[in-house]
C-alpha positions in Angstrom: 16.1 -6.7 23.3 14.3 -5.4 20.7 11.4 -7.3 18.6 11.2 -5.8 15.4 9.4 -7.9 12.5 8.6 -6.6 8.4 7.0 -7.6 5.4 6.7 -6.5 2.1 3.4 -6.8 0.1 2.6 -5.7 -3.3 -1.1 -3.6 -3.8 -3.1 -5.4 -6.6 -3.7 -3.3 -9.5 -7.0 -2.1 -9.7 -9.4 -0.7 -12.6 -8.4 3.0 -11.9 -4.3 1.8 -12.0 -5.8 0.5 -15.7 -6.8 3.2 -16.9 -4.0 5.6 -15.5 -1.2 3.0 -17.9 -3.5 2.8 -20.7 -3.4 6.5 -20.7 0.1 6.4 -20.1 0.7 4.6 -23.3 -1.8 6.3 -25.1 -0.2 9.8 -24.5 2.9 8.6 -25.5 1.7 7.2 -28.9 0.0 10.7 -29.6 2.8 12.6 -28.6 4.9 10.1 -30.7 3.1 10.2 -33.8 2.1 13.9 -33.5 5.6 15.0 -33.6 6.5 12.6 -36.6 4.2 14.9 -38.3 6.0 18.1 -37.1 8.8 16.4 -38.8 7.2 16.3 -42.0 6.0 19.8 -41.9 9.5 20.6 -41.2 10.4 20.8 -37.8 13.5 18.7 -37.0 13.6 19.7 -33.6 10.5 17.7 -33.3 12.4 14.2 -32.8 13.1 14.9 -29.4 10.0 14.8 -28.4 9.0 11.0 -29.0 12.0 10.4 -26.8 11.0 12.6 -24.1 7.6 11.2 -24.3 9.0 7.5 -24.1 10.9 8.2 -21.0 8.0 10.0 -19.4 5.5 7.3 -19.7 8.5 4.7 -18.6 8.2 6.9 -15.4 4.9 7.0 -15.3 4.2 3.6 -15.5 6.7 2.1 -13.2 5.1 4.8 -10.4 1.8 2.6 -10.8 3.5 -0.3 -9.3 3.0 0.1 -5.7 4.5 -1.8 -2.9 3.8 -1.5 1.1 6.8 -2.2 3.6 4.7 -3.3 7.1 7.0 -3.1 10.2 6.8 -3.0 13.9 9.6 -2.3 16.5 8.4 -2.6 20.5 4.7 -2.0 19.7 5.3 0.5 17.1 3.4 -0.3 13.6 4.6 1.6 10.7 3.5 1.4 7.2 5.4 2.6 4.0 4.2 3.3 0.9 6.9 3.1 -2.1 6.2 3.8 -5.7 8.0 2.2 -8.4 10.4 0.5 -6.2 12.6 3.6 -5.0 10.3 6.3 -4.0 9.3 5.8 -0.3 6.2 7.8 1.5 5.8 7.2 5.2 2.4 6.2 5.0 1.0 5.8 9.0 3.0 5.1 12.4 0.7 4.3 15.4 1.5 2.3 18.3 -0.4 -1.1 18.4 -1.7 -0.6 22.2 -3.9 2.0 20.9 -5.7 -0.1 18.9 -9.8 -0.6 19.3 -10.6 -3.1 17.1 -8.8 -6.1 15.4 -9.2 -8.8 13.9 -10.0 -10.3 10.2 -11.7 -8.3 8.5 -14.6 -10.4 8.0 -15.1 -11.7 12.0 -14.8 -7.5 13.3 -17.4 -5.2 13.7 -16.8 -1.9 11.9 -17.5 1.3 13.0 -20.1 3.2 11.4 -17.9 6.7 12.1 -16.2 9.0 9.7 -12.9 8.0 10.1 -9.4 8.4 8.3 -9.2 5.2 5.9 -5.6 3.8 5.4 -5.4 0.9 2.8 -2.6 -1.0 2.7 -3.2 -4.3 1.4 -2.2 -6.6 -1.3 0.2 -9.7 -1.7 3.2 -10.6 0.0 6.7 -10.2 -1.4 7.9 -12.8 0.8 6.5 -16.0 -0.8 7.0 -17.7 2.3 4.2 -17.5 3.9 0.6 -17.6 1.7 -1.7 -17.2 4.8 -2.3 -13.7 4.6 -5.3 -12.2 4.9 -7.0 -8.9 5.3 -7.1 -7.6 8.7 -8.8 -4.5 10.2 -7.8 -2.5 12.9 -9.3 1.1 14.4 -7.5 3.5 16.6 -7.5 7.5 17.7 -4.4 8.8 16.3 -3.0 12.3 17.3 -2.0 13.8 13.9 -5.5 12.1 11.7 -8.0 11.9 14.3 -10.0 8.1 14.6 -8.9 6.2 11.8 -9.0 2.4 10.4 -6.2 0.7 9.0 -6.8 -2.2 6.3 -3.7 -4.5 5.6 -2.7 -7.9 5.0 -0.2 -9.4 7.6 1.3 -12.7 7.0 1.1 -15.2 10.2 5.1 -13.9 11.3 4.0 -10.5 10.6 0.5 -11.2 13.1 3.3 -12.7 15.7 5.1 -10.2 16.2 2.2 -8.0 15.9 -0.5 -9.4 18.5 1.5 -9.6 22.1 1.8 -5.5 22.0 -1.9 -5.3 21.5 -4.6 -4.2 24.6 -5.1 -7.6 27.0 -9.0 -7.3 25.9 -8.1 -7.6 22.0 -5.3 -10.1 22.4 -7.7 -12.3 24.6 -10.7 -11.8 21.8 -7.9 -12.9 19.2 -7.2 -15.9 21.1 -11.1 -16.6 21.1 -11.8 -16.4 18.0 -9.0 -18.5 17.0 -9.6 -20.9 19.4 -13.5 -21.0 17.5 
């Protein structure tokens, strides 16, 4: 039988996704108010454009809001990013045996190496479970080379997760938990 588990977590916004809608909104006021001057110097035409520019910016903005679908099937983690709730990007897909490190990201020791950085984290969509936290995980990967993977699995998520990893990381797991 299969084991497949999958969880839904929202990125918080950050400083940069900011300033991307405030520049949103603030090309759409210029655009806006620019052509309501065409209009005055006489170009009709010019009333499509605040309309354009309103739907543009809508567009815009709801790409900002990002979302990550976690799921693994037999030992097989992949990670989706979607934008504004209907445009999906296969984000990573790496088998959980060939992991290195895991753990929390604050009891791990990471590697100093130039690596691939994948950030997936944020808050889960389930509202089931509150537990999550950020975990780390490093692994050699055959398309981006070594890489390290941040994301925030919720306790069912870390379940279904843990029993495909190596016997040396699943017993330091069980350590540090025990702790």
């Amino acid at each position: 039988m299969d084991q497949f588990a999958e969880q839904l977590v929202k990125k918080h916004p950050s400083t940069k996704d900011d300033l991307r809608r405030g520049l949103i909104i603030a090309g759409a006021a210029v655009i806006t108010l620019g052509s309501v001057a065409l209009v005055f110097l006489g170009y009709p035409i010019a009333l499509v454009l605040p309309v354009c520019a309103i739907w543009a910016a809508i567009y815009l903005f709801r790409l900002t809001n990002v979302e990550y679908e976690y799921s693994v099937t037999n030992g097989s983690l992949d990670i989706d990013k979607i934008l504004g709730q209907n445009k999906r990007k296969s984000m990573l897909s790496v088998e959980v045996s060939t992991f290195t490190v895991y753990g929390k990201v604050d009891e791990v020791t990471e590697s100093d190496a130039d690596m691939t950085t994948f950030l997936a984290t944020g808050t889960s969509l389930m509202g089931e479970d509150d537990d999550a936290e950020e975990y780390y995980a490093e692994f050699d990967h055959g398309e981006h080379g070594k890489c390290c993977l941040y994301f925030t699995p919720d306790s069912r998520f870390r379940e279904a997760l843990e029993p495909f990893l190596s016997r040396s990381l699943r017993q330091d797991v069980a350590r540090r938990r025990s702790q």
